[in-house]
Structure formats: C-alpha cells, structure tokens
C-alpha positions in Angstrom: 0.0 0.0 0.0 1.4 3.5 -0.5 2.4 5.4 2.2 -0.2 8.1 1.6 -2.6 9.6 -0.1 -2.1 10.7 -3.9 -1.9 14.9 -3.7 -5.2 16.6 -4.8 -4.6 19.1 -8.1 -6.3 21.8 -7.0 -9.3 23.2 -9.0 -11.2 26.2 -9.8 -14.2 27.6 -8.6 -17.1 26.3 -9.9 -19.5 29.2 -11.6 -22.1 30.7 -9.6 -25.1 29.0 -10.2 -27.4 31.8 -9.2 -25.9 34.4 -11.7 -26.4 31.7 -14.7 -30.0 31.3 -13.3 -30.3 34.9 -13.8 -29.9 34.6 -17.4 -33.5 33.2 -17.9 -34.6 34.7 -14.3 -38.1 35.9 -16.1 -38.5 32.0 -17.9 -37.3 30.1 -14.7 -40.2 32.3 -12.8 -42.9 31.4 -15.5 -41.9 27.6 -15.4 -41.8 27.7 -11.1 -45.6 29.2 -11.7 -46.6 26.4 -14.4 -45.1 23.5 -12.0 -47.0 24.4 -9.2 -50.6 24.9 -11.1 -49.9 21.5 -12.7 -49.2 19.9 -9.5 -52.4 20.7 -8.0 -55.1 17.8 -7.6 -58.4 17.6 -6.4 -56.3 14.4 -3.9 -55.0 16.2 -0.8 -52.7 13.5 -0.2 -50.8 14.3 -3.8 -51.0 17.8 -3.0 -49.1 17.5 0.0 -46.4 15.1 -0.6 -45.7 16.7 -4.4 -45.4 20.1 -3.0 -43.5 19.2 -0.1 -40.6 17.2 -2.3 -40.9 20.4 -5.4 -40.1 22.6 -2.5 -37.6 20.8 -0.8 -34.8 23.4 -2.8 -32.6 21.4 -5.3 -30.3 23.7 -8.0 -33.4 22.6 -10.8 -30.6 22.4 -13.1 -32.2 19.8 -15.4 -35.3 22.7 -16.1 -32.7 25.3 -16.6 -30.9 23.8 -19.3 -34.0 23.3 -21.2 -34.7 27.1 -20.6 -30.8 28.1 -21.3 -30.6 25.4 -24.6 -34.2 27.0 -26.1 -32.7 30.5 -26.0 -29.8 29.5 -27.2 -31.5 28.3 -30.5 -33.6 31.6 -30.5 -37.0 30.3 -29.0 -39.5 32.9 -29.9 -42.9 31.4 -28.2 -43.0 29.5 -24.5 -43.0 25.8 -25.1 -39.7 26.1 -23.4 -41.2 26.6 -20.1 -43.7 24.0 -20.5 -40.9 21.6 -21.7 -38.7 23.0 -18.4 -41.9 21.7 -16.2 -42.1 18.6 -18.0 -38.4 17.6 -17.1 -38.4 18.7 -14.0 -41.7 16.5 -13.4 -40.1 14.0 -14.4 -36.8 14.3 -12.9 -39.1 14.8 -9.3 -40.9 11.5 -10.0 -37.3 9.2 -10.0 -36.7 10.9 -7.0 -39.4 9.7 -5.1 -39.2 6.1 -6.7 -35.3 6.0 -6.0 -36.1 6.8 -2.0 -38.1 3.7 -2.0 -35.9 1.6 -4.0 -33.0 2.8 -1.7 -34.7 3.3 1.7 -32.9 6.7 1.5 -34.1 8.6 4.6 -32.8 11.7 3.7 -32.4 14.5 0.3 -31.6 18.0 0.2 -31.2 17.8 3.9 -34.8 16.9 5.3 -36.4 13.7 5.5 -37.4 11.8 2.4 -41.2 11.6 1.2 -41.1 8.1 1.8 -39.8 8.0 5.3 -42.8 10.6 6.7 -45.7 9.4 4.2 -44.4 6.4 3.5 -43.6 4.1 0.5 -46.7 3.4 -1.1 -47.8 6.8 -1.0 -44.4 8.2 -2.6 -44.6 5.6 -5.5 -47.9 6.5 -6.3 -47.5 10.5 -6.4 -44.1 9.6 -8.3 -47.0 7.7 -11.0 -48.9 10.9 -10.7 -46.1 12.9 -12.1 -44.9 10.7 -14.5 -48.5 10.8 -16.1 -49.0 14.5 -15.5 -45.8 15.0 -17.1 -47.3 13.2 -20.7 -50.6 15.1 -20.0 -48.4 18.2 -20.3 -46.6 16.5 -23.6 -49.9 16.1 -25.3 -50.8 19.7 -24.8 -47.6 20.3 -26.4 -49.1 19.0 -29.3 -45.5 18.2 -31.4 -45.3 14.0 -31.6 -41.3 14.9 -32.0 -41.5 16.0 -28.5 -43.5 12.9 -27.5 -41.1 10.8 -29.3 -38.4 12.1 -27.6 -39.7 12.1 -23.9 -41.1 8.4 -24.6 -37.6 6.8 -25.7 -36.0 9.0 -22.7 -38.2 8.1 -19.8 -38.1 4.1 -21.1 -33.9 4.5 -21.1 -34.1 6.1 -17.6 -36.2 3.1 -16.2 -33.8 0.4 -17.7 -31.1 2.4 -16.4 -32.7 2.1 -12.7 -33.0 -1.7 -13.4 -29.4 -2.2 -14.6 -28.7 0.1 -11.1 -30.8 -2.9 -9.0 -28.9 -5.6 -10.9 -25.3 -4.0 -10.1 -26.6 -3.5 -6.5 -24.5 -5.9 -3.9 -22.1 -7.2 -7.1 -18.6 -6.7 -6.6 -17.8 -7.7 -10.2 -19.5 -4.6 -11.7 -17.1 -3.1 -13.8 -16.5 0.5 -15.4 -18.1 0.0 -18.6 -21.5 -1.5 -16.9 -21.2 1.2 -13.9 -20.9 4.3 -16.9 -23.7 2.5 -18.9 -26.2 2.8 -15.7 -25.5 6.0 -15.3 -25.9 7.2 -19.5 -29.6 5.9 -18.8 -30.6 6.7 -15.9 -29.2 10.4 -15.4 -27.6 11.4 -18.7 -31.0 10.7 -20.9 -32.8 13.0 -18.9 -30.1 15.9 -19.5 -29.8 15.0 -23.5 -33.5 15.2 -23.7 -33.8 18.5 -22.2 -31.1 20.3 -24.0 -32.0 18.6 -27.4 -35.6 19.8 -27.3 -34.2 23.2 -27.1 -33.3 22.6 -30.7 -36.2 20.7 -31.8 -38.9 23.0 -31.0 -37.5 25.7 -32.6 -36.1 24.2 -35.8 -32.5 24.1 -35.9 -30.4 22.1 -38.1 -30.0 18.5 -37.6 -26.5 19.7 -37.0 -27.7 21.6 -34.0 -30.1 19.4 -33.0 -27.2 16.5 -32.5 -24.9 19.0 -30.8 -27.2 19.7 -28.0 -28.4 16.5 -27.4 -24.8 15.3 -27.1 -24.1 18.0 -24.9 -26.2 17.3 -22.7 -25.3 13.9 -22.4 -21.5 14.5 -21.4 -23.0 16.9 -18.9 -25.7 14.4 -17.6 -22.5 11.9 -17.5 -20.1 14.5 -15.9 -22.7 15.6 -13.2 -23.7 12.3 -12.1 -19.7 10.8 -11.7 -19.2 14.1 -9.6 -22.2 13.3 -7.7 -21.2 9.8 -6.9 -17.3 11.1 -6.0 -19.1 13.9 -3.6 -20.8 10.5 -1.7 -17.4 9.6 -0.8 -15.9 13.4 0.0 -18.5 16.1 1.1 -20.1 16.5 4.4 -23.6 15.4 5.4 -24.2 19.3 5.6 -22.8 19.9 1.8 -24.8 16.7 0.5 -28.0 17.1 2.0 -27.5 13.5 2.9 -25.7 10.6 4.4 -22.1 10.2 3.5 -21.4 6.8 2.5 -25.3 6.5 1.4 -23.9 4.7 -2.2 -22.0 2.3 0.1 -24.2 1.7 2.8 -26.5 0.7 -0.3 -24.1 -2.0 -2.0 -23.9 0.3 -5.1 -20.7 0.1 -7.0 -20.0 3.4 -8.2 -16.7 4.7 -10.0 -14.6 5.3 -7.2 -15.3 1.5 -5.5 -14.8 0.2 -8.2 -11.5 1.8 -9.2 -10.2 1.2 -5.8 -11.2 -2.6 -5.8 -9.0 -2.4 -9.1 -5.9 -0.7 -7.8 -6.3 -2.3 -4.4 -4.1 -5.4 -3.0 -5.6 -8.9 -2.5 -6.5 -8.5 1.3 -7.8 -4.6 0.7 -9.8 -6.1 -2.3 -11.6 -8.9 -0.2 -12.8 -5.4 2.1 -13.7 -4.0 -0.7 -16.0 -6.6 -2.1 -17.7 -7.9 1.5 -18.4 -4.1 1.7 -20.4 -4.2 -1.4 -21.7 -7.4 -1.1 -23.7 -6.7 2.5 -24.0 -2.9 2.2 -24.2 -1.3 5.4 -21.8 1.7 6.6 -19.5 -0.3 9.4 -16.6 -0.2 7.2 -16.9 3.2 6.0 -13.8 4.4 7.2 -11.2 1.4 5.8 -13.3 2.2 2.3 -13.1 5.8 2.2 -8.7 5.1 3.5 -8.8 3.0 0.7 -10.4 5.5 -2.5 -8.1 8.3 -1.0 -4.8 6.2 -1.2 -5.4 5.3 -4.7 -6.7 8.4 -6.0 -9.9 7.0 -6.9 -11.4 10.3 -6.6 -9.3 12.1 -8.5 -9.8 9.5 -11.3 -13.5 9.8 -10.9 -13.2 13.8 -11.1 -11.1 13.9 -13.9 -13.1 11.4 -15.8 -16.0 14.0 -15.5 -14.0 16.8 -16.7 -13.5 14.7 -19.7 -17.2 14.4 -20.3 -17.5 18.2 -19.8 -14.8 18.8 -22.3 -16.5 16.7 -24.2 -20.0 18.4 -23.7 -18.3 22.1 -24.1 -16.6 21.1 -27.3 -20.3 20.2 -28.5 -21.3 23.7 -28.2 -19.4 24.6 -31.5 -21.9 23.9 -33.4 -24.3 26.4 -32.3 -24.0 30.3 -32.9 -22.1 32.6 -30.6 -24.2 34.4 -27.5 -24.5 34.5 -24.0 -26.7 31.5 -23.6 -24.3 29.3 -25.1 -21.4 31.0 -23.0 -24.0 30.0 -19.9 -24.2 26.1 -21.3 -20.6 26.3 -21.0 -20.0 27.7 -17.8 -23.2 25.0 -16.9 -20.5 22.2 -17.5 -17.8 23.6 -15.3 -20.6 24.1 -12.9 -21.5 20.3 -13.0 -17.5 19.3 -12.4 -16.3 22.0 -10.1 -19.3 21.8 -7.6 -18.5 21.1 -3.9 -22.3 19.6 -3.3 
C-alpha cells in the first residue's frame, strides 16, 4: 500500500449557479408558476407530498438547461417553459421512486417523502407525475416532443433496473457502472437540452450538438455526484455520506479502488459491497483516498465536460451558449 494519499490538483471555482440562473430569471419564474398549477389535484394526499418534495430546494438544473438550450436556439414562443416543467416533473418523479428503492431517509437535507408518508404513497405520487408530465406532452401538441420524452423516460427506467442488478455485485465493472449511469441520469439531461433545438427548428446539425451536450453533462454531473458521496459532508450533501456504500452500489470510485487495491484490501472492498451497510466506512473511504480513486472519478467527469463544451461549437455565438458552458464547469467543479 502506498504510504499516503495521492496529492489533490487543485481546482477552480465552480461558476455561480445563481448568476447563470439569472440569465433566464423571467422563464425560470414562469416555469416555477406552471409547475406548481400543474401539481395541484383535487387528492389532498398528492398535494401534500408533491409540494413538499418540489419545495424541498434542489439547484433545478435539469429545467434550466431546457430554458438556457431554447434560447440559445432563438425560441420565440413558450413551449420552453412547459418543456422545463415537464423535465423537472419527471426528474421529481425518479426521485421519489429511487427513495423507495434505496430506503434513503434523507435528500436535500430533510427527510425523504417516503420515510414521513411512506412508501406506497411516494410511488404513487411519483406515478402521478410521471403521467402528469405526458398530460403536459400532449398539450404540447409536437409527436417529435412525444417521441423524444417516450424513448428518454423508457432509457431512464432500464437504467434504474441495470442500477438494482449491479446492487451488492462486486464484479460490476466500469463500462456496466458508466452504462447505468448514461440511462438513468444522462438521458434526462440529453432530452432536455435537445428539445431546445427541436422545438425551434435548428439544423440536424444543432439538433445532435445539443443532445450530445447534454449527455456528457448528464455523464459528468452524475460521476461528480457519486465522487461527492465519498468526500462532502452530510451538511454539503443534504445527505448521508457513505449513502452509495451503505446501499451495496458500485460506483466509479469503489470500483476503481477494488482495481488498484491489493488482494487482502480487495476482499474489504468486495464484502463491503456485497452486505452494504456503513461499518466499514472508514477502511473504504482510506482506501479511494490512497489510490486516487477520486481524482480518477473527477477527472473522468472533466472529460465528459470537455467533451460536452466542445459540442457547443456547433451552435451560434451568444450569451446562452457562454452559460451552457459555464453549466458544464458548474456540473465538475461543484462542492455539493
């Protein structure tokens, strides 16, 4: 084993969210409006428990790329903000259906849906969404649109499945790991930011320059997410450190310690995955420090924003594409 720790490159600070967020401060307000008038029910239950997770804070970063990718391509009428609603409905409904799946207990720092309501009730106002979210689709009244959100919403659902069947296995490797984690977050991301293009006509050119945008960017923001599990605070996270672990989910950094590691560390490594549970948190998280795994996760996501920034060539100059580009270092540079 090495006698310590691989030396962290320092980075730069990650853009201010809030400022980017200003951009489209007058669309962001109209799509906050439409997503809480689409929530309402004549069910008191869904009322509650859908208000209380869309107010629960989050950076709504999925609904702002839509809004920052349709003005980018020159949107002139506002199915941007109804497309923003519909993501961010969507995006809201795998929360509350991962919380189950997981038995999280805690996101965004309060308690999950499922832990005061409970887990029926949070998989059936997660079905609510989902189906309010098409409702909104239809109204929409563009099948490109429906075509789109169909095929992205199927890919996110395998990609939770694929999640279930790495769960506990020590043998999941890289390639199955990134696969997971192109369905089940990138899709979403790509869907958005293509439909910024769609809806307003662009070249097929443009059209495949967004959506591979955003799928670098839904790849780089979930492998920083899953490298913040192993080195932010409870505080920064809004929820347990450890929480992949503690699950028996084999994320990048696990996985690239369990290669690097020795025989003895490796047999930690896998009984750790294999029961789940946080009691060997500590020899785990020794173990992704000594061999960088975390700086091999982070720089793998700077890759993938490269990647997603160098996509952003294709479309003309302007401040909403500088904004898509400061979104990506945003994604990497992040400390929660």
């Amino acid at each position: 084993m090495p006698s310590s720790p691989a030396p962290i490159t320092p980075t730069p600070p990650a853009p201010d969210l809030a400022g980017l967020r200003a951009l489209v401060a007058e669309d962001f307000q109209a799509t906050d409006r439409l997503i809480r008038q689409e929530l309402h029910s004549d069910v008191a239950l869904i009322n509650q428990l859908a208000d209380y997770i869309i107010s629960g804070g989050g950076k709504r970063l999925r609904p702002m790329l839509v809004l920052i990718a349709a003005r980018a391509c020159g949107v002139q009428d506002e199915r941007h903000i109804k497309l923003a609603a519909i993501i961010e409905f969507i995006h809201t409904a795998t929360l509350l259906h991962d919380d189950v799946v997981d038995d999280s207990g805690l996101r965004r720092g309060r308690e999950t849906a499922n832990a005061i309501w409970g887990n029926q009730a949070s998989v059936l106002v997660g079905d609510f969404l989902y189906s309010r979210a098409f409702q909104m689709m239809v109204a929409v009244d563009d099948m490109r649109v429906m075509r789109i959100m169909a095929d992205a919403t199927n890919l996110i659902a395998e990609g939770e499945v694929l999640q279930l069947l790495n769960c506990n296995d020590p043998d999941t490797t890289e390639a199955r790991y990134l696969e997971v984690i192109r369905r089940k977050t990138a899709t979403l991301f790509q869907a958005g930011t293509r439909l910024g293009a769609v809806i307003t006509h662009r070249p097929a050119s443009e059209q495949q320059a967004l959506a591979d945008y955003g799928l670098h960017l839904g790849n780089a923001f979930q492998l920083v997410d899953d490298m913040l599990d192993y080195s932010a605070s409870t505080r920064e996270l809004g929820k347990n450190v450890g929480d992949d672990l503690a699950e028996g989910k084999p994320t990048l950094p696990l996985i690239h310690a369990l290669q690097k590691a020795a025989p003895e560390q490796r047999a930690t490594i896998r009984k750790a995955i294999t029961v789940g549970g946080s009691a060997q948190i500590e020899d785990i998280l020794h173990l992704i420090r000594t061999y960088g795994s975390l700086q091999y996760t982070h720089e793998y996501a700077r890759r993938e924003a490269r990647r997603a920034v160098d996509a952003l060539n294709a479309l003309p100059a302007s401040a909403y594409r500088d904004a898509l580009r400061d979104l990506a270092s945003f994604a990497v540079e992040r400390s929660a």
